[in-house]
Short mmCIF file of the C-alpha atoms (twelve columns), coordinates in Angstrom:
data_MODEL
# 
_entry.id   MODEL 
# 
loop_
_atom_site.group_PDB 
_atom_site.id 
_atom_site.type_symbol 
_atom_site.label_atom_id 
_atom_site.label_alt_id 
_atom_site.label_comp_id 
_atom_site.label_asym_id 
_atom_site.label_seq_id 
_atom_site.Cartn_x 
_atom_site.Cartn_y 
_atom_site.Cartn_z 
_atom_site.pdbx_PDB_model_num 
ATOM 1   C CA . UNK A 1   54.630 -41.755 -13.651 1 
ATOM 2   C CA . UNK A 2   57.437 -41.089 -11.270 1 
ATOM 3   C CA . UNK A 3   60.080 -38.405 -11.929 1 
ATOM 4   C CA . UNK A 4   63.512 -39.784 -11.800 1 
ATOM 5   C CA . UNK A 5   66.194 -38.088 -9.655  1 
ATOM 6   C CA . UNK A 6   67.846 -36.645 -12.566 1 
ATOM 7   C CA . UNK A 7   64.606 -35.094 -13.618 1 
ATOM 8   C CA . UNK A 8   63.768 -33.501 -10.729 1 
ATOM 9   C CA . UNK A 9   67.163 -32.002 -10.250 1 
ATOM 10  C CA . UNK A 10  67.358 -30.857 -13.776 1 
ATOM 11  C CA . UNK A 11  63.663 -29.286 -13.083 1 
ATOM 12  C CA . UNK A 12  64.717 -27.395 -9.817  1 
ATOM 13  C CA . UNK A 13  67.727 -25.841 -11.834 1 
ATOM 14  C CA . UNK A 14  65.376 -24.731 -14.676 1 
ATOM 15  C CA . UNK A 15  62.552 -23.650 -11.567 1 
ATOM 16  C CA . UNK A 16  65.585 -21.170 -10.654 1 
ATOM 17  C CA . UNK A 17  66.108 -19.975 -14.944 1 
ATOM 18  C CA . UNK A 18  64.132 -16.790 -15.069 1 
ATOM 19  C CA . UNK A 19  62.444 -16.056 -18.647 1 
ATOM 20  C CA . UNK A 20  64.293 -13.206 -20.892 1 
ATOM 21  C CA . UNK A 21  62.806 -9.629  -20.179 1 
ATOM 22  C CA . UNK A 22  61.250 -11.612 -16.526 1 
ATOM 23  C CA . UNK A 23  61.303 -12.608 -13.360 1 
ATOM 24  C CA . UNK A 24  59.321 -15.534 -13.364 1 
ATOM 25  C CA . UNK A 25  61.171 -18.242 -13.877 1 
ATOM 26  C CA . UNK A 26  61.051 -21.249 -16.735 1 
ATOM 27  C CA . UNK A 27  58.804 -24.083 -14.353 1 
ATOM 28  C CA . UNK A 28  56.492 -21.641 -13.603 1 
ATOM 29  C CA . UNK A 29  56.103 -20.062 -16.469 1 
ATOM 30  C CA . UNK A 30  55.133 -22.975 -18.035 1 
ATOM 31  C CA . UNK A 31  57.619 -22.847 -21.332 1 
ATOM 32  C CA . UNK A 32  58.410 -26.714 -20.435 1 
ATOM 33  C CA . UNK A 33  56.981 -29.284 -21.549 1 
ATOM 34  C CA . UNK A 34  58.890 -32.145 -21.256 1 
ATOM 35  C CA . UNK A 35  62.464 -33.372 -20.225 1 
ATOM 36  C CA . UNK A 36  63.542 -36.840 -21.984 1 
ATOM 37  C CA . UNK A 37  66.217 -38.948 -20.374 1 
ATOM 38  C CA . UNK A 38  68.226 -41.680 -22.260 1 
ATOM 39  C CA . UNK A 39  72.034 -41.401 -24.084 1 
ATOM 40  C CA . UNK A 40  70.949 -38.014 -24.759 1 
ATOM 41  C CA . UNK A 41  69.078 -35.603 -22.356 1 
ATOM 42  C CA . UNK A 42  66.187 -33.379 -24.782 1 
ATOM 43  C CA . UNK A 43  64.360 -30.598 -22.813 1 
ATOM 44  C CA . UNK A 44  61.265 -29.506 -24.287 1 
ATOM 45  C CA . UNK A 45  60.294 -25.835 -24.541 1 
ATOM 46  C CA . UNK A 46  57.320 -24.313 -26.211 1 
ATOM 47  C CA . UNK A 47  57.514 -20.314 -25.971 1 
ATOM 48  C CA . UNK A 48  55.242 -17.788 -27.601 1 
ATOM 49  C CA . UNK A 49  57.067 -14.624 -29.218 1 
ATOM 50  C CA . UNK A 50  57.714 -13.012 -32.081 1 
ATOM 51  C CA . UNK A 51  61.048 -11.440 -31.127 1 
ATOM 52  C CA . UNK A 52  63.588 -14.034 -32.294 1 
ATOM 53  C CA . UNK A 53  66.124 -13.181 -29.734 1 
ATOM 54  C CA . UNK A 54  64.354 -14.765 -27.082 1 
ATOM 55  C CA . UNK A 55  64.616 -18.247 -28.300 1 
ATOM 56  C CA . UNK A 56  68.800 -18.157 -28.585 1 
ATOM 57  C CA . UNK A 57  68.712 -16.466 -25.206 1 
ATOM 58  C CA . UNK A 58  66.748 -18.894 -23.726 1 
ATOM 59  C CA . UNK A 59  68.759 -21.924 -24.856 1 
ATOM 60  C CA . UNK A 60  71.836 -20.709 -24.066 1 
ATOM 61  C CA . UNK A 61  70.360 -20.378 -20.638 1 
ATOM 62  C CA . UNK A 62  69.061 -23.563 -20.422 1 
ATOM 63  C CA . UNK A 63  72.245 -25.068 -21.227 1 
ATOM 64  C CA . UNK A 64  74.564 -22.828 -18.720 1 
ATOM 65  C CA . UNK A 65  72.204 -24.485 -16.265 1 
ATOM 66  C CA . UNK A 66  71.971 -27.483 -17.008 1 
ATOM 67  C CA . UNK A 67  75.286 -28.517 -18.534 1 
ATOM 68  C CA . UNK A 68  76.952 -29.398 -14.905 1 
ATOM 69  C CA . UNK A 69  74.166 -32.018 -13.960 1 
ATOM 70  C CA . UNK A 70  74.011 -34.192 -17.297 1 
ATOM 71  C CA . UNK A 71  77.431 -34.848 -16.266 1 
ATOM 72  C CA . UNK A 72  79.050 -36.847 -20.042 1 
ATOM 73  C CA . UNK A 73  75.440 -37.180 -21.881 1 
ATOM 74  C CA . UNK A 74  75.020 -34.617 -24.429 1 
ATOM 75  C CA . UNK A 75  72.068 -31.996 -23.856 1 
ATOM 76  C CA . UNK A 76  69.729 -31.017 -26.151 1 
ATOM 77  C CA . UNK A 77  67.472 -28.063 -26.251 1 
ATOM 78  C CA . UNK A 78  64.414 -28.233 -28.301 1 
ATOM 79  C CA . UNK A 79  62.523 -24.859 -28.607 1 
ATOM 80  C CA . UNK A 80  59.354 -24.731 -30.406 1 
ATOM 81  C CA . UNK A 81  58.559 -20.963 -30.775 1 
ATOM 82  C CA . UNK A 82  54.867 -19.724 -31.596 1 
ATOM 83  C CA . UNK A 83  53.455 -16.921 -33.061 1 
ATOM 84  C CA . UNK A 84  51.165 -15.093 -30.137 1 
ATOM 85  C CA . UNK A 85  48.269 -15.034 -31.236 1 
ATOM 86  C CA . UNK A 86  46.998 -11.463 -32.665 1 
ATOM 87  C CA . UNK A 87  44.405 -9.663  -31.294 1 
ATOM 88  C CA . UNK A 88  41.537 -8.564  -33.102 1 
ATOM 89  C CA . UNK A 89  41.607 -4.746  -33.011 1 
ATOM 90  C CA . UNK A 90  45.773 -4.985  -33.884 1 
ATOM 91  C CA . UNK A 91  45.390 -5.363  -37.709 1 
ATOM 92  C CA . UNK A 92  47.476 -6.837  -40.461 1 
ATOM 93  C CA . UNK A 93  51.272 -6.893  -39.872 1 
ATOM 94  C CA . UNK A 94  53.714 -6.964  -42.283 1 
ATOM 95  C CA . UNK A 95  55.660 -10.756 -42.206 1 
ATOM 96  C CA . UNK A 96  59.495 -9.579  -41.501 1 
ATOM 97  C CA . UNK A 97  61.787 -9.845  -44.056 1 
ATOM 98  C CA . UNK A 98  59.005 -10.408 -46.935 1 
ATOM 99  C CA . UNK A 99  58.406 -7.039  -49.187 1 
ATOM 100 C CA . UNK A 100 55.100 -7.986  -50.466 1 
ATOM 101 C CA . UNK A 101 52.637 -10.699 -49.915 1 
ATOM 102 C CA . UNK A 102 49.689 -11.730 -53.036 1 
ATOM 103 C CA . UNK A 103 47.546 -14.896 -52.468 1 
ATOM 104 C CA . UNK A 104 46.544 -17.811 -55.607 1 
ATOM 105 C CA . UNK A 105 42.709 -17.824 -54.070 1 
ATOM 106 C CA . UNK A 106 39.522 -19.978 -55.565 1 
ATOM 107 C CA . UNK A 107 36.225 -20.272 -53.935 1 
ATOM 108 C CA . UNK A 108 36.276 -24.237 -54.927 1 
ATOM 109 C CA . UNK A 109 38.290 -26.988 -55.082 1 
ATOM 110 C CA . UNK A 110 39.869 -28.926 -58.054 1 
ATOM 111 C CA . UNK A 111 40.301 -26.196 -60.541 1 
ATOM 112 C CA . UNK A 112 44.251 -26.181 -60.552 1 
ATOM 113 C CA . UNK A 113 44.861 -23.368 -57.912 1 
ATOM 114 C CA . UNK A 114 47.934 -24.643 -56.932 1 
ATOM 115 C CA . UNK A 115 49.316 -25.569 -60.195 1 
ATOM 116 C CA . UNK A 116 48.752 -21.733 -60.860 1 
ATOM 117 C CA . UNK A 117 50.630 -20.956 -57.533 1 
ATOM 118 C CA . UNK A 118 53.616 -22.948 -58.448 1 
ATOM 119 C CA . UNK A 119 53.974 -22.060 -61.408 1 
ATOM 120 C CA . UNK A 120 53.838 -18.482 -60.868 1 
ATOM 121 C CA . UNK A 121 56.095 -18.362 -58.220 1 
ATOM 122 C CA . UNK A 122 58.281 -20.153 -60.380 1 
ATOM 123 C CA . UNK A 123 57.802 -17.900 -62.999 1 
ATOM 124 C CA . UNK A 124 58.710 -14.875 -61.171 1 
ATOM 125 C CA . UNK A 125 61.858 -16.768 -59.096 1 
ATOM 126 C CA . UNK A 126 63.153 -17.719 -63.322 1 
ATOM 127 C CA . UNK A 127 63.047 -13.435 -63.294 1 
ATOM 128 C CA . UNK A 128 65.347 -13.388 -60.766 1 
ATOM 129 C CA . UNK A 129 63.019 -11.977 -57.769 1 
ATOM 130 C CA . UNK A 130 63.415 -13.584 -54.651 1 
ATOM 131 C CA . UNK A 131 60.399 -15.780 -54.208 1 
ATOM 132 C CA . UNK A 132 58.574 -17.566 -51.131 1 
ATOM 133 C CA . UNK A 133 56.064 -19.995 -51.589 1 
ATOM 134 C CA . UNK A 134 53.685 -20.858 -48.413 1 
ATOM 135 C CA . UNK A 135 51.428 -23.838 -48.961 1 
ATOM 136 C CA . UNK A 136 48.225 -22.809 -47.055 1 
ATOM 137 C CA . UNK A 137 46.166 -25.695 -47.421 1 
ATOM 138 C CA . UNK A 138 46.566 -27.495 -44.260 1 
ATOM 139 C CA . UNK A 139 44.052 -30.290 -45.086 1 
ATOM 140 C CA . UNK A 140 44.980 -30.695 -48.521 1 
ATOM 141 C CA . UNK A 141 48.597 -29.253 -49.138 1 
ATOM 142 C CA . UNK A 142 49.409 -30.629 -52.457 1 
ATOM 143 C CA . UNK A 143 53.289 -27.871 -53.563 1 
ATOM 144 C CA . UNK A 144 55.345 -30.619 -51.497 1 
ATOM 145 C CA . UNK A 145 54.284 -32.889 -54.433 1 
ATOM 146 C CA . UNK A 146 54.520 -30.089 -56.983 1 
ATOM 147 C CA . UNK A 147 58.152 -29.168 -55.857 1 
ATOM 148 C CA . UNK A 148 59.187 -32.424 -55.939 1 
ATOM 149 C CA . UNK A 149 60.416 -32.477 -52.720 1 
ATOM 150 C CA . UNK A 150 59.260 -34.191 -49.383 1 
ATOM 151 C CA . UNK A 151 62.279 -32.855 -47.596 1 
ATOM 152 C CA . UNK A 152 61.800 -32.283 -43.946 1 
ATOM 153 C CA . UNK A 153 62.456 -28.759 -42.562 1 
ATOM 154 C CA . UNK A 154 64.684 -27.791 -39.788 1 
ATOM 155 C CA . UNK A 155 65.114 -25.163 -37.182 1 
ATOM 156 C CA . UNK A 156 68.187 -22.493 -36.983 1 
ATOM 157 C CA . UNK A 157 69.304 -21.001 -33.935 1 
ATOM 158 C CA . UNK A 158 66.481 -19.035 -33.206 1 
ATOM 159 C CA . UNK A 159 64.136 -21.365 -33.260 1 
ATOM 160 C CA . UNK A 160 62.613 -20.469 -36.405 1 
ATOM 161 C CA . UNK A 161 61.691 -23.093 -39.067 1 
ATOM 162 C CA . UNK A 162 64.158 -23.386 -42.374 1 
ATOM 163 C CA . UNK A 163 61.690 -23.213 -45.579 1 
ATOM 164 C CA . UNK A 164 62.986 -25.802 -48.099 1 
ATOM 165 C CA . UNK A 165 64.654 -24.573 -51.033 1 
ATOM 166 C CA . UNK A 166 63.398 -25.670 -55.106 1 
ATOM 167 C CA . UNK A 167 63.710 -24.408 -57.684 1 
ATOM 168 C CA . UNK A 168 64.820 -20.628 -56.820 1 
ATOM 169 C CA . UNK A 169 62.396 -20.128 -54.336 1 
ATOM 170 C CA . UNK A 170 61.840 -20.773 -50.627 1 
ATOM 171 C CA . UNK A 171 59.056 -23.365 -50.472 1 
ATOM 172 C CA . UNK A 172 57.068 -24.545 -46.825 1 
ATOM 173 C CA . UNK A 173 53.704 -26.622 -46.782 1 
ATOM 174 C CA . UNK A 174 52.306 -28.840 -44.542 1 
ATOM 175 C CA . UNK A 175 53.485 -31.653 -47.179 1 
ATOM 176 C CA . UNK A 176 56.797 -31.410 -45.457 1 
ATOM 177 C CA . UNK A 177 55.653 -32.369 -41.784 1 
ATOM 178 C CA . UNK A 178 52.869 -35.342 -42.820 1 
ATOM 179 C CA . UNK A 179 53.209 -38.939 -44.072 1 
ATOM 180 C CA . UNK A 180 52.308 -39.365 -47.282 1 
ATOM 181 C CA . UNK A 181 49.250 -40.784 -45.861 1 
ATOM 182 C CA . UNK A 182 48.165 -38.907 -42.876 1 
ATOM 183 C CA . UNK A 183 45.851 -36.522 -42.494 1 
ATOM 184 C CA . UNK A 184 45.934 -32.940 -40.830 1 
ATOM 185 C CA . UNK A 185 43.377 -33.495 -38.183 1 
ATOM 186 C CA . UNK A 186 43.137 -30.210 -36.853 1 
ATOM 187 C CA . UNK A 187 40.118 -27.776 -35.198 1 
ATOM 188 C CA . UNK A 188 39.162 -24.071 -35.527 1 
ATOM 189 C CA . UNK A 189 41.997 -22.696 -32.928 1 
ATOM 190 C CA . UNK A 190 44.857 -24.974 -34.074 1 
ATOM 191 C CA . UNK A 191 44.629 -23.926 -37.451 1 
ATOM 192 C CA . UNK A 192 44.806 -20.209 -36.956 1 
ATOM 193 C CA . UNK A 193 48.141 -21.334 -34.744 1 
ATOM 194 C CA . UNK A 194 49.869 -23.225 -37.881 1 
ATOM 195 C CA . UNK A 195 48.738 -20.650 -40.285 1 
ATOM 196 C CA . UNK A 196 50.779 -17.941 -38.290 1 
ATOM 197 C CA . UNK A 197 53.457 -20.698 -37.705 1 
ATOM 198 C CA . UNK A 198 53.946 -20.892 -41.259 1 
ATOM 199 C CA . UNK A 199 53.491 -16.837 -42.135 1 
ATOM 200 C CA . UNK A 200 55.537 -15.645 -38.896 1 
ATOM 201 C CA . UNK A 201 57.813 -18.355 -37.731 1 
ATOM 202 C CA . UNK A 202 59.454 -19.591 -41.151 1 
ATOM 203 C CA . UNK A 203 63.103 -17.680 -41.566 1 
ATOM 204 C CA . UNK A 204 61.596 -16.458 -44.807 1 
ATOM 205 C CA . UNK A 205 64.177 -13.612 -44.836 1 
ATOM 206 C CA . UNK A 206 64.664 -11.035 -47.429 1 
ATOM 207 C CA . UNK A 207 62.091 -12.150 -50.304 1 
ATOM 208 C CA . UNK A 208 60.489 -9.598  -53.000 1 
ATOM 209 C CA . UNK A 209 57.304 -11.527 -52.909 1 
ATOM 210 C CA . UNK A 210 55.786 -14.525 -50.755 1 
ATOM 211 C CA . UNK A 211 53.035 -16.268 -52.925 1 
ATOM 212 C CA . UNK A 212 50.286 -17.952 -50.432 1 
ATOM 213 C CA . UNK A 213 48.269 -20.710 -52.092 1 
ATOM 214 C CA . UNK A 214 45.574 -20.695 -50.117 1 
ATOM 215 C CA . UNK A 215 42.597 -23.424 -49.724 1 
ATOM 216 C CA . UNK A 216 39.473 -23.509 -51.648 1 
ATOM 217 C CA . UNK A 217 36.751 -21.193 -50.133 1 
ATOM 218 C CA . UNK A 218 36.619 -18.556 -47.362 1 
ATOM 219 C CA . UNK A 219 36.987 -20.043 -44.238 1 
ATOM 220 C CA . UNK A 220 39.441 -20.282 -40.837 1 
ATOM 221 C CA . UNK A 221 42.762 -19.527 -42.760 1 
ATOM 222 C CA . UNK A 222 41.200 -17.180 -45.326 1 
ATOM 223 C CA . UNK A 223 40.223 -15.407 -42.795 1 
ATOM 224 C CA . UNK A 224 43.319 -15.354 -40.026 1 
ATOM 225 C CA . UNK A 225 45.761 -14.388 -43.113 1 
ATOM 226 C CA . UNK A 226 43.422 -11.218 -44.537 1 
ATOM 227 C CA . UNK A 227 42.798 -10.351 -40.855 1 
ATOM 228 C CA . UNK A 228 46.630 -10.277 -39.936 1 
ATOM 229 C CA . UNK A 229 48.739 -10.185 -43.176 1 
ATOM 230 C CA . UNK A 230 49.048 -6.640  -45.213 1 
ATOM 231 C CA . UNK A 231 48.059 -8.533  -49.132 1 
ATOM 232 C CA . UNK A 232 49.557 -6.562  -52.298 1 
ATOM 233 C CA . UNK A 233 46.387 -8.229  -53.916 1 
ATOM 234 C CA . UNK A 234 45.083 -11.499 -55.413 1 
ATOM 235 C CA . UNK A 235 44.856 -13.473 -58.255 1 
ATOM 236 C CA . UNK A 236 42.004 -16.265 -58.400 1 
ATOM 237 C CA . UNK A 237 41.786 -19.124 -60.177 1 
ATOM 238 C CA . UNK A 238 38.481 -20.613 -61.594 1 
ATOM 239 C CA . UNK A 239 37.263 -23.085 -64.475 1 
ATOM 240 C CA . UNK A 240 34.920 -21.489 -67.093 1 
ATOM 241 C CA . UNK A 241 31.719 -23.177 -65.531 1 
ATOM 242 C CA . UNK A 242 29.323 -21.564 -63.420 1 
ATOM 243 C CA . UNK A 243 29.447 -23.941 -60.080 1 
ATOM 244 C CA . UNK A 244 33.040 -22.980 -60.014 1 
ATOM 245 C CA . UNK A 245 32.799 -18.790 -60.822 1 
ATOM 246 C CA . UNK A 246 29.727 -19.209 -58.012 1 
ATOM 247 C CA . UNK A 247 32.402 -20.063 -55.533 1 
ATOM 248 C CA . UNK A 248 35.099 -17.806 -57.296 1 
ATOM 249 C CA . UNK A 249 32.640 -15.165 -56.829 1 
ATOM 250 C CA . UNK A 250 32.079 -15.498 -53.140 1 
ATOM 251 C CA . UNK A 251 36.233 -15.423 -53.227 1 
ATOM 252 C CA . UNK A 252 36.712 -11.742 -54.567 1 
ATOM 253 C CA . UNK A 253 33.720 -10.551 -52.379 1 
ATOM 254 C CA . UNK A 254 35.622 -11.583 -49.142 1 
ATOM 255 C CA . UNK A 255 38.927 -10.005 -50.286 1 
ATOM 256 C CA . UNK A 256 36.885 -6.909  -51.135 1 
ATOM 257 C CA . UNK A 257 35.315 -6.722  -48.367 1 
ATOM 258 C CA . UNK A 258 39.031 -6.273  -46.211 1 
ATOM 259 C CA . UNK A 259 40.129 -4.118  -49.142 1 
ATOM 260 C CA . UNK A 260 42.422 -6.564  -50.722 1 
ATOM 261 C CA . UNK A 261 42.735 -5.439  -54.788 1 
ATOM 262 C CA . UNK A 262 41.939 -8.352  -57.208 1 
ATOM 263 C CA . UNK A 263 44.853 -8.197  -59.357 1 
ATOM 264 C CA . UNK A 264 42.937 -10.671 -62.167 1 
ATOM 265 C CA . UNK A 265 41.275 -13.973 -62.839 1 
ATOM 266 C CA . UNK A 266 42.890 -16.828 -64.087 1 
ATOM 267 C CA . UNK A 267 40.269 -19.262 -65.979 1 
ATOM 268 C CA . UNK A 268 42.274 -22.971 -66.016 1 
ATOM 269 C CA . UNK A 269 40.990 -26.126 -68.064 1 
ATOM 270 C CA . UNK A 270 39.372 -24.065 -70.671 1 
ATOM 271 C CA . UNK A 271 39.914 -25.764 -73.588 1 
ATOM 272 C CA . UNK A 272 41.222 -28.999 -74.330 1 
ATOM 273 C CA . UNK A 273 43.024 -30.079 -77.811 1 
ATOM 274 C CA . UNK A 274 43.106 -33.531 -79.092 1 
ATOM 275 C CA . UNK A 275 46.321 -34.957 -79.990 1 
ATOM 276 C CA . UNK A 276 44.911 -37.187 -83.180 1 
ATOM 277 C CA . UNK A 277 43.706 -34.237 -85.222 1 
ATOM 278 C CA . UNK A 278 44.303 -30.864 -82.929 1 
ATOM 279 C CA . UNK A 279 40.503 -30.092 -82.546 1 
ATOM 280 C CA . UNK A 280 39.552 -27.880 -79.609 1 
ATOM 281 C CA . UNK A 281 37.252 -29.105 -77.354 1 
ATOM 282 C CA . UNK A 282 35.423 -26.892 -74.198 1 
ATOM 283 C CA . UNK A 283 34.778 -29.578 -71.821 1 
ATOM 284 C CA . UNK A 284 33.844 -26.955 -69.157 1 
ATOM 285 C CA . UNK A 285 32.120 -24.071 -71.264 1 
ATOM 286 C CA . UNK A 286 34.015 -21.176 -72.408 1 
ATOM 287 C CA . UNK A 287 34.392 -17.202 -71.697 1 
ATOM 288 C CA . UNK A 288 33.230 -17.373 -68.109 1 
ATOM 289 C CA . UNK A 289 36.427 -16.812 -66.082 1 
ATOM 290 C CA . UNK A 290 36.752 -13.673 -69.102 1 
ATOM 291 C CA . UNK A 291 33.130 -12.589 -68.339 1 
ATOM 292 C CA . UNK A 292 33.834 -12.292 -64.869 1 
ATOM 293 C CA . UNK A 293 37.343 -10.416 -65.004 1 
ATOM 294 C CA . UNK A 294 34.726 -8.235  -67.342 1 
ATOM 295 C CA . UNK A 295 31.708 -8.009  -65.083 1 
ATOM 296 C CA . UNK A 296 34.199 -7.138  -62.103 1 
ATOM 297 C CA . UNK A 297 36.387 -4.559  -63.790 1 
ATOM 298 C CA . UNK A 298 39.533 -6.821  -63.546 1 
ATOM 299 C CA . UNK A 299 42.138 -7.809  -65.694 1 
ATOM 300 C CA . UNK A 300 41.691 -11.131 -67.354 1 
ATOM 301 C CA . UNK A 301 45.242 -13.060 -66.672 1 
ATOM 302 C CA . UNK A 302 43.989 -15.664 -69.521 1 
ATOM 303 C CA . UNK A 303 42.966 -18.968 -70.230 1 
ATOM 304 C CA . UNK A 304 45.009 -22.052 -69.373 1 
ATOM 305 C CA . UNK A 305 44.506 -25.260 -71.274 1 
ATOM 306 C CA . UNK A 306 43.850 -28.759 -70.035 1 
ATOM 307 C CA . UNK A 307 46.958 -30.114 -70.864 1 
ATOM 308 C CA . UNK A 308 48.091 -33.924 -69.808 1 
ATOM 309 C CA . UNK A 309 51.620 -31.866 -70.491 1 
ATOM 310 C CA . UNK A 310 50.532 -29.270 -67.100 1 
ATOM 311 C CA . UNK A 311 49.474 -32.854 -64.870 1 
ATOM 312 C CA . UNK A 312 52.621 -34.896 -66.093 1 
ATOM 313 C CA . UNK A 313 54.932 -31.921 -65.141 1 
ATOM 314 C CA . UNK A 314 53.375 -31.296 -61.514 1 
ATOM 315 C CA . UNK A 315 53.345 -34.914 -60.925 1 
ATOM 316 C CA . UNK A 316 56.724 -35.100 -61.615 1 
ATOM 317 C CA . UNK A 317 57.669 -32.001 -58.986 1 
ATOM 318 C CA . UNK A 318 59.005 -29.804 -61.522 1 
ATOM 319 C CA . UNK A 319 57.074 -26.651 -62.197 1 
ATOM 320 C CA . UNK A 320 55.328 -26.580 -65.832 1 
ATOM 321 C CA . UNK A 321 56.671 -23.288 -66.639 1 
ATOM 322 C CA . UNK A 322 60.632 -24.491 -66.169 1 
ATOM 323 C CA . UNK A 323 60.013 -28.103 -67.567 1 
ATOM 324 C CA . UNK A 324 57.966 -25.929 -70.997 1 
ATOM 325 C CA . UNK A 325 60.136 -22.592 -71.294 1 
ATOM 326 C CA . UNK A 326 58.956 -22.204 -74.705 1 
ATOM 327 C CA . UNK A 327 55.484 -23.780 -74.625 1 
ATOM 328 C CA . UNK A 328 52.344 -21.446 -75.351 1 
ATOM 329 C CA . UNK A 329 50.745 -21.974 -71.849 1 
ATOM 330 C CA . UNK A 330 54.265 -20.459 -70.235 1 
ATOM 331 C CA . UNK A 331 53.934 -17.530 -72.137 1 
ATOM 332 C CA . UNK A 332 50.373 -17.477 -70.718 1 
ATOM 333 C CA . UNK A 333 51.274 -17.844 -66.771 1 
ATOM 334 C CA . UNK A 334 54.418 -15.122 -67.803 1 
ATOM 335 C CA . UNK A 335 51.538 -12.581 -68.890 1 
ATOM 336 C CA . UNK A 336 50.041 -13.065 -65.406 1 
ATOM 337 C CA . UNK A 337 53.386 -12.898 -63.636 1 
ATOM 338 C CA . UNK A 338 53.994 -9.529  -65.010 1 
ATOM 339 C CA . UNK A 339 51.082 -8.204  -64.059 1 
ATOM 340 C CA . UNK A 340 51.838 -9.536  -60.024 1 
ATOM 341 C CA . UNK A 341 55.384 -8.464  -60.625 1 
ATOM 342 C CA . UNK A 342 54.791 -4.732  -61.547 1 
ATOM 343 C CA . UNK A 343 52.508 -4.600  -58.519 1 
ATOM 344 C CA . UNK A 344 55.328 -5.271  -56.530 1 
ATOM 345 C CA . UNK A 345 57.774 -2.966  -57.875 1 
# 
């Protein structure tokens, strides 16, 4: 593809735009990635910092040079700013801005770990903390849906993505970037990079607590956020059958292996009641998320019916525990929130 006049001149003035803090200059650097020609001219940067000065530096660079040679068009800057990533032998760093961090964790899928995510960070926002909620689940991020929100996030001025805001808390999850219908194809290295994208480079600014609902089992992201994020502790979520506390099990042994304190167990779909004549029924057994909390010397955060009420509610993007103030099961997830919240205060 040839490179239009324009182009060129516009990259010979950027060739001669030295990075902040060095000598080298933009071109050779290698911060840009693309320049885009039409009404409007868009110039494409990708830098890797986490010092959020550099990205409003460098735009108002870009634009002092460029603003003389794009003549009437208007000029756009687009800065995409990455997390570097950490090296091993640096250790967890605290997320600016965010006081404590505690993850929603299960070693399998499909036993309502998000529902217990949302709804506890809900829970705790309705106490007036301020509360951040990172969807972590890359392949399967399911709190756009919860939130009732597919609301597409935007950058400020330093380059640093906007989380949405519902329902008193700061919410961000792949949900927001995807179709409904397309997948997150990504390998080993690229999810590490969105992971610390969406702990590092979200404006999360000045919350009590940032929730992570992470994916099922103990993988890539597992792994980069215990590695690189200081955790107050987490809560996992099982069902009262043994394939699922086999998995929960192999859960709590990787966050106590990095020293991370289990702050309890959640056991969801325990028990379900029958509308026609209120008998309780234990489709999945009973007492094993409780034996566990037992066995492991942890506190036992309760036992969460199914309830069509809990599906209907996070269908419908409103958090059970604001659509059901009074209902029994609230009182349930508040028992567990006060257990997170005094660890944070």
């Amino acid at each position: 593809m040839t490179t239009s006049p324009l182009e060129q001149q516009l990259r010979d003035a950027l060739s001669k735009v030295p990075y902040p803090g060095f000598s080298r200059d933009l071109i050779s650097f290698g911060v840009v990635r693309g320049i885009t020609i039409d009404d409007v001219v868009s110039v494409q940067l990708v830098v890797s910092t986490n010092e959020p000065g550099v990205a409003t530096e460098l735009r108002e660079r870009v634009t002092k040079a460029l603003s003389s040679l794009v003549g009437e068009r208007p000029l756009k800057v687009l800065l995409d700013v990455q997390a570097p990533v950490q090296s091993a032998g640096q250790g967890p760093l605290p997320i600016p801005g965010v006081k404590q961090v505690v993850a929603v964790a299960s070693g399998k899928g499909g036993v309502g770990k998000s529902m217990v995510a949302v709804n506890l960070a809900a829970n705790l926002a309705r106490q007036g903390l301020k509360v951040g909620l990172c969807d972590c689940d890359l392949y399967g991020p399911s709190v756009a849906l919860m939130c009732g929100t597919r609301e597409r996030p935007s950058a400020n001025e330093e380059g640093r993505i906007q989380p949405i805001v519902r329902h008193g808390m700061k919410v961000m999850s792949m949900g927001f970037l995807l179709e409904d219908d397309s997948p997150a194809v990504l390998r080993g290295p690229m999810v590490t990079r969105y992971t610390q994208q969406f702990l590092r480079n979200v404006a999360w600014d000045d919350l009590d607590i940032l929730i992570l609902d992470l994916p099922p089992g103990t993988g890539d992201i597992q792994l980069t956020i215990v590695q690189t994020v200081p955790l107050a502790g987490a809560v996992i979520v099982t069902t009262p059958q043994e394939v699922a506390l086999i998995d929960a099990r192999k859960a709590v042994a990787m966050f106590q292996k990095t020293n991370v304190p289990i702050l309890g167990i959640v056991e969801n779909m325990a028990y379900f009641i029958a509308p026609g004549d209120g008998s309780r029924h234990e489709i999945f057994g009973s007492g094993g998320g409780e034996k566990e909390a037992v066995r492991l010397g942890v506190p036992f955060l309760g036992s969460l019916p199914l309830d069509p009420a809990i599906r209907i509610a996070s269908d419908a993007g409103t958090p059970f525990v604001l659509a059901h103030p009074e209902s029994s099961v609230t009182a349930l997830i508040d028992r567990a929130a006060s257990i997170v919240a005094a660890v944070i205060s």
